[in-house]
C-alpha positions as CSV (number, residue, x, y, z in Angstrom):
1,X,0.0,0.0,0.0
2,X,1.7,3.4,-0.7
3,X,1.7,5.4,2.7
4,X,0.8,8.7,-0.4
5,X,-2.6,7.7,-1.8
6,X,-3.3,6.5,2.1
7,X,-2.3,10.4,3.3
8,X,-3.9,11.6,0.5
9,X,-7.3,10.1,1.2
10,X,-7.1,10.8,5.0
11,X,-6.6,14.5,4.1
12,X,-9.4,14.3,2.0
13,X,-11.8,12.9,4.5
14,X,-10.6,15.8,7.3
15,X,-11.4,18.5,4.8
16,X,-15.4,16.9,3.7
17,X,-16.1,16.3,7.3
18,X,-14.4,19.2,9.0
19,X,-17.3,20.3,11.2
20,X,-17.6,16.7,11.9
21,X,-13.9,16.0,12.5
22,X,-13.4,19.1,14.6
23,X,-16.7,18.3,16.7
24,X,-14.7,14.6,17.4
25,X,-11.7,16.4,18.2
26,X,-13.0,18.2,21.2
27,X,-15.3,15.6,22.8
28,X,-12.5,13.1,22.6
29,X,-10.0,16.0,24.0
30,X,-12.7,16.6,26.8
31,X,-13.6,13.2,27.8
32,X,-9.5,11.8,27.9
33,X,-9.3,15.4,30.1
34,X,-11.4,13.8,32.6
35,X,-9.9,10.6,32.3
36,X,-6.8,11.4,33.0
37,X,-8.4,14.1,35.3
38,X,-10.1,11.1,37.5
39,X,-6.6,8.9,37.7
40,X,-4.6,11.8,38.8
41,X,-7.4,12.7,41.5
42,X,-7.4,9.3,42.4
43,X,-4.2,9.2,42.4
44,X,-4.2,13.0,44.9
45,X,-6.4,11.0,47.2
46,X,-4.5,8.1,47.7
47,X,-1.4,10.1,48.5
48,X,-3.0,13.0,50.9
49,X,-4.0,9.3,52.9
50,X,-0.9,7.9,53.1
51,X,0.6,11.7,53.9
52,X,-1.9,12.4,56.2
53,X,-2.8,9.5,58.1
54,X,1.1,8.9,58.3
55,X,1.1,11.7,60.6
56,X,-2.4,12.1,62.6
57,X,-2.7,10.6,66.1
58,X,-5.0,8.8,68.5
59,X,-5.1,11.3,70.9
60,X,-6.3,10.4,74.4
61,X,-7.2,13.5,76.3
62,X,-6.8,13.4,80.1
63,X,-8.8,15.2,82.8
64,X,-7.5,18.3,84.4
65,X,-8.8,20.3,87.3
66,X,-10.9,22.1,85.5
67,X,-12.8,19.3,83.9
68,X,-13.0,18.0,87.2
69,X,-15.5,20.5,88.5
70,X,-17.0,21.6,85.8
71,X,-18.4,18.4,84.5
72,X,-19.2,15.2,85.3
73,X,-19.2,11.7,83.2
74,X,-15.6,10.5,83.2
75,X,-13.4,13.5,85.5
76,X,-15.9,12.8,88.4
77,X,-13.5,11.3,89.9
78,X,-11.2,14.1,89.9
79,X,-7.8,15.0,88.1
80,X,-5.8,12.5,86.3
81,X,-3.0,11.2,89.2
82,X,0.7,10.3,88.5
83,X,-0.1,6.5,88.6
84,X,-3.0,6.7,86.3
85,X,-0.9,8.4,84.1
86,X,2.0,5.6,84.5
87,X,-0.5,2.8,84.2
88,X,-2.5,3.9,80.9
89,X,1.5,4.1,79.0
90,X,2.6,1.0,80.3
91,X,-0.7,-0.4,78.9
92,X,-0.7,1.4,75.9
93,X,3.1,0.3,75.2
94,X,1.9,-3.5,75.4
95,X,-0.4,-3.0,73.1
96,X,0.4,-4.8,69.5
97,X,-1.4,-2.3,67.2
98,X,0.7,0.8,69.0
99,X,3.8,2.0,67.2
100,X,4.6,4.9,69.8
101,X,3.3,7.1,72.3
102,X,4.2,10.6,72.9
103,X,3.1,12.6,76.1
104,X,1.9,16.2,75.7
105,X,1.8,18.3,78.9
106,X,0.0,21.1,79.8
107,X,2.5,23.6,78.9
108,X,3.5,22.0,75.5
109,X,-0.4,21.8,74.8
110,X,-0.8,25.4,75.5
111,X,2.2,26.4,73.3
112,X,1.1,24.0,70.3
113,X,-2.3,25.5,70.9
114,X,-1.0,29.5,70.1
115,X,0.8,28.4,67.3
116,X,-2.4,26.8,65.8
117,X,-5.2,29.3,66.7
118,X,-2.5,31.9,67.6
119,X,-5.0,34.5,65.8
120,X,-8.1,33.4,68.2
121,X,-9.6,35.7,70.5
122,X,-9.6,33.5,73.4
123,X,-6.4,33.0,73.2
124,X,-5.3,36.1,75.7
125,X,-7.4,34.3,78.3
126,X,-6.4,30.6,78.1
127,X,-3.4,29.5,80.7
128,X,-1.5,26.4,80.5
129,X,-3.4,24.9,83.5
130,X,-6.7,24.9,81.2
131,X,-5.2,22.7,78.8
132,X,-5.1,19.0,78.8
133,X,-2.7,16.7,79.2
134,X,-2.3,13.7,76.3
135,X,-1.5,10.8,75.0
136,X,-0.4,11.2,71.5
137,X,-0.5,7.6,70.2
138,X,0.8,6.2,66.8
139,X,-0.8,3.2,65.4
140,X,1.1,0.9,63.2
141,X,-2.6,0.3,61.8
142,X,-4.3,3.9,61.6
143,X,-7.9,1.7,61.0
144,X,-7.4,0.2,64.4
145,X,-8.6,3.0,66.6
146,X,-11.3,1.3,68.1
147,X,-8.8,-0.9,69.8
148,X,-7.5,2.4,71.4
149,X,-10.9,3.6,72.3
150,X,-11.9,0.7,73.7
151,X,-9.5,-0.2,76.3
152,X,-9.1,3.5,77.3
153,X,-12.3,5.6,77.0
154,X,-13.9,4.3,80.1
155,X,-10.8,4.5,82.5
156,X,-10.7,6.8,85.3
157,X,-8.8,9.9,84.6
158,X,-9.8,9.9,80.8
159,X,-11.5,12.5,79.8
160,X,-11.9,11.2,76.3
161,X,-10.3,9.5,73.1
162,X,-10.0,11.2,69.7
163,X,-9.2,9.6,66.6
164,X,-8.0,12.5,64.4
165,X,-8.6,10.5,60.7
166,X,-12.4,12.3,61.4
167,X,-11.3,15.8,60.7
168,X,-10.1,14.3,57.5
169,X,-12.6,11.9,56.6
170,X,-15.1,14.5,54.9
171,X,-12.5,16.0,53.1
172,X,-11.4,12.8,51.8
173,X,-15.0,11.5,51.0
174,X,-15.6,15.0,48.9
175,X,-12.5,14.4,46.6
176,X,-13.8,10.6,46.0
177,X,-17.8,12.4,44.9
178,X,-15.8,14.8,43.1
179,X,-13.4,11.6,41.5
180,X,-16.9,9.7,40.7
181,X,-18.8,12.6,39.2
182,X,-15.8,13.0,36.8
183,X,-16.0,9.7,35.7
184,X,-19.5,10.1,35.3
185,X,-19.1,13.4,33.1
186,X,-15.9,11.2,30.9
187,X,-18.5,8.4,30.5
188,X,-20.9,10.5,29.2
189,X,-18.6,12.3,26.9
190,X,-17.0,8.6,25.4
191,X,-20.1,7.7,24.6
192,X,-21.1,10.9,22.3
193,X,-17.4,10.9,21.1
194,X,-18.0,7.4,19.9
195,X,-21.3,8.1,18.6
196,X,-19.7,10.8,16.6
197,X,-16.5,8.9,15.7
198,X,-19.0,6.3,13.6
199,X,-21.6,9.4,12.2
200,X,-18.2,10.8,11.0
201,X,-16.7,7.7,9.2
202,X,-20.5,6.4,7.9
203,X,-20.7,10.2,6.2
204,X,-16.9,9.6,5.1
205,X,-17.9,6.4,3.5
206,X,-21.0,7.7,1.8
207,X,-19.7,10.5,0.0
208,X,-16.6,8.4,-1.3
209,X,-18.7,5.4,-2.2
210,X,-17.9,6.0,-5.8
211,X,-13.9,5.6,-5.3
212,X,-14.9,2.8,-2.9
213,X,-16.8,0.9,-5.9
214,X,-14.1,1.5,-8.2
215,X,-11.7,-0.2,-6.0
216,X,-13.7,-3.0,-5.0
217,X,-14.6,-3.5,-8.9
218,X,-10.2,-3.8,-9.7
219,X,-9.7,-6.5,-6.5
220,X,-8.3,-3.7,-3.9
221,X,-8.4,-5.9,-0.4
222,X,-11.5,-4.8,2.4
223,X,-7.9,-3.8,4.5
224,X,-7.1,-1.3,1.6
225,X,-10.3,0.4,1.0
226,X,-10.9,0.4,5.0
227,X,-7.2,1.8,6.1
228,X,-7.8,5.3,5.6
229,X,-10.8,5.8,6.9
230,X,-9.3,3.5,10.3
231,X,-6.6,6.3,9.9
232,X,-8.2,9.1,9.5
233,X,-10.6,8.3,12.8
234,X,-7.2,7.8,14.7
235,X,-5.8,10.9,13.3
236,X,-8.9,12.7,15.0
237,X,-8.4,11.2,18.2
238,X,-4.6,11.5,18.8
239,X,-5.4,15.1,17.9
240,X,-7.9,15.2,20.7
241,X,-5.7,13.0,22.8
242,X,-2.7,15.9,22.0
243,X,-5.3,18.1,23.1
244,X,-6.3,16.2,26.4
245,X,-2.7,16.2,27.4
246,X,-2.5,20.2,26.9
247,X,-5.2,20.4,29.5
248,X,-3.8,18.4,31.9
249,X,-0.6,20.3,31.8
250,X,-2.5,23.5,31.9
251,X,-4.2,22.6,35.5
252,X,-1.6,21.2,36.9
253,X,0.4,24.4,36.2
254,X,-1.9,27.1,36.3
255,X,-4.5,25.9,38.9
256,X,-2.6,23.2,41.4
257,X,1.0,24.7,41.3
258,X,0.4,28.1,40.8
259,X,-2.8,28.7,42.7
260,X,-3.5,25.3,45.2
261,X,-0.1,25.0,46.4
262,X,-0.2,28.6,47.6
263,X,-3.4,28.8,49.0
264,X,-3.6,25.4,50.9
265,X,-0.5,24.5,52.5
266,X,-1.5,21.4,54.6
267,X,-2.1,19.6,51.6
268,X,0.7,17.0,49.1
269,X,-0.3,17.9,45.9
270,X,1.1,15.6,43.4
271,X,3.7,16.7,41.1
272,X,4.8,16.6,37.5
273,X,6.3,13.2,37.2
274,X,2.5,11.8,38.0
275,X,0.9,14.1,35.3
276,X,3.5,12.7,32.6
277,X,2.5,9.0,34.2
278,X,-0.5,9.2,32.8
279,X,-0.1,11.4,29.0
280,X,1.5,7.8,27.3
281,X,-2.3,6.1,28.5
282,X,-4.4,9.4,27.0
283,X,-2.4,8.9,24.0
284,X,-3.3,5.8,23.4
285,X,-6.6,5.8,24.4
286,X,-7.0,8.2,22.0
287,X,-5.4,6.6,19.4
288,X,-6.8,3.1,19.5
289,X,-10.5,4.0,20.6
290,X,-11.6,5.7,17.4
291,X,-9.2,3.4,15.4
292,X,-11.7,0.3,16.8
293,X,-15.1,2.5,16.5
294,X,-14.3,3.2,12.7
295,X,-13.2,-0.3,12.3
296,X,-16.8,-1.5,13.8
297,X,-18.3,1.4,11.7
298,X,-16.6,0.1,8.6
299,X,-17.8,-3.5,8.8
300,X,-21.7,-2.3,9.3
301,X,-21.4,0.9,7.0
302,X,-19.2,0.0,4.2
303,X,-20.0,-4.0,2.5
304,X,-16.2,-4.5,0.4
């Protein structure tokens, strides 16, 4: 087959179906966007978890004076005492699922406190004896809280046990909606790039019926007559695929490096090795999808 009469007839099928062609272009360029869009969210998820809960504690808050008399519940019994203290971190050290525990006084809670909420109003009339002591405890297992919570939220001098994975939790749950409602959107939009992709090669094959006749008549092979138009739906999509990739590159630079990373420092964002990760899949998504929808196209539209 000579690669000119095959270049030849691709360039004439982009310039009859240009409106067509163009109309492919996009919604394959939109829905690979939010494909690749999904993966690298996906992707943003799983690593804010294994940043994240890498570093958030089981925190087991302890009773002070002040909860003493101003509540009831578990600090009925009064203040936490020295050997209450000693016996809940020789328990929590034998436990299996603990990696390490940290104690917090008063004073260090106060000082981590200001550095937090250091623009609070209340802040002027807190004191260190108002704070809580803690347990900061590291699981080996972050899922196995309720082992924590279990074997110290009733004892006496525990005011309470917080997991810290909660604060995160809705945050976390919004970014998986937001990761399904993309691949809602790209599911959408592959199905009416498809549905274009085979309008645009049955309209290709009509109006060239009459070369197609002509080469059926002199014994050209269904692969030779079919090639271009195979071709012609792949040159579409790796334009829209091209196009996909320019996207990507555009929010990662514009919106999550140039914007994100500035205004929400608590978060690893993910950088530019995973956005290049995922360009060599587009591509070929791109490439082979309307290659296999023209060649399904071909075999319904066009009898050789």
């Amino acid at each position: 087959m000579r690669a000119q009469f095959v270049m030849s007839e691709i360039g004439v099928g982009l310039r009859r179906n240009l409106t067509m062609t163009f109309a492919v272009i996009v919604s394959v360029a939109l829905s690979l966007a939010l494909f690749g869009g999904s993966l690298l969210m996906r992707e943003q998820v799983g690593t804010m978890k294994g940043y994240w809960y890498d570093k958030v504690n089981v925190s087991i808050y302890l009773c002070n004076k002040n909860d003493a008399q101003s509540q009831g519940g578990a600090c009925a019994k009064g203040a936490v005492t020295e050997d209450q203290k000693k016996e809940i971190k020789a328990d929590l050290e034998k436990m299996p699922v603990v990696q390490s525990v940290q104690f917090e006084t008063a004073d260090e809670a106060f000082k981590h406190y200001k550095e937090q909420f250091g623009n609070s109003p209340i802040v002027p009339f807190l004191t260190p004896d108002q704070m809580q002591e803690a347990f900061r405890v590291k699981l080996k297992d972050p899922a196995k809280y309720r082992v924590v919570s279990s074997a110290f939220s009733q004892r006496p001098g525990v005011q309470e046990v917080e997991d810290q994975r909660k604060t995160l939790e809705p945050l976390l749950n919004l970014l998986n909606g937001m990761n399904l409602a993309a691949l809602g959107v790209m599911a959408l939009m592959l199905v009416v790039a498809l549905m274009l992709i085979i309008n645009t090669v049955r309209v290709s094959a009509f109006s060239r019926r009459r070369e197609t006749g002509i080469m059926r008549l002199v014994g050209a092979s269904s692969f030779y007559i079919q090639t271009p138009f195979i071709m012609e739906a792949a040159f579409a999509g790796l334009l829209g695929a091209g196009l996909a990739c320019v996207l990507l590159v555009s929010v990662q630079y514009f919106l999550v490096n140039n914007w994100l990373a500035h205004q929400i420092d608590v978060i690893q964002f993910i950088g530019w090795d995973a956005v290049f990760a995922k360009m060599p899949l587009v591509i070929a998504i791109g490439l082979l999808m309307p290659a296999l929808a023209a060649f399904v196209a071909l075999r319904k539209y066009l009898k050789v």
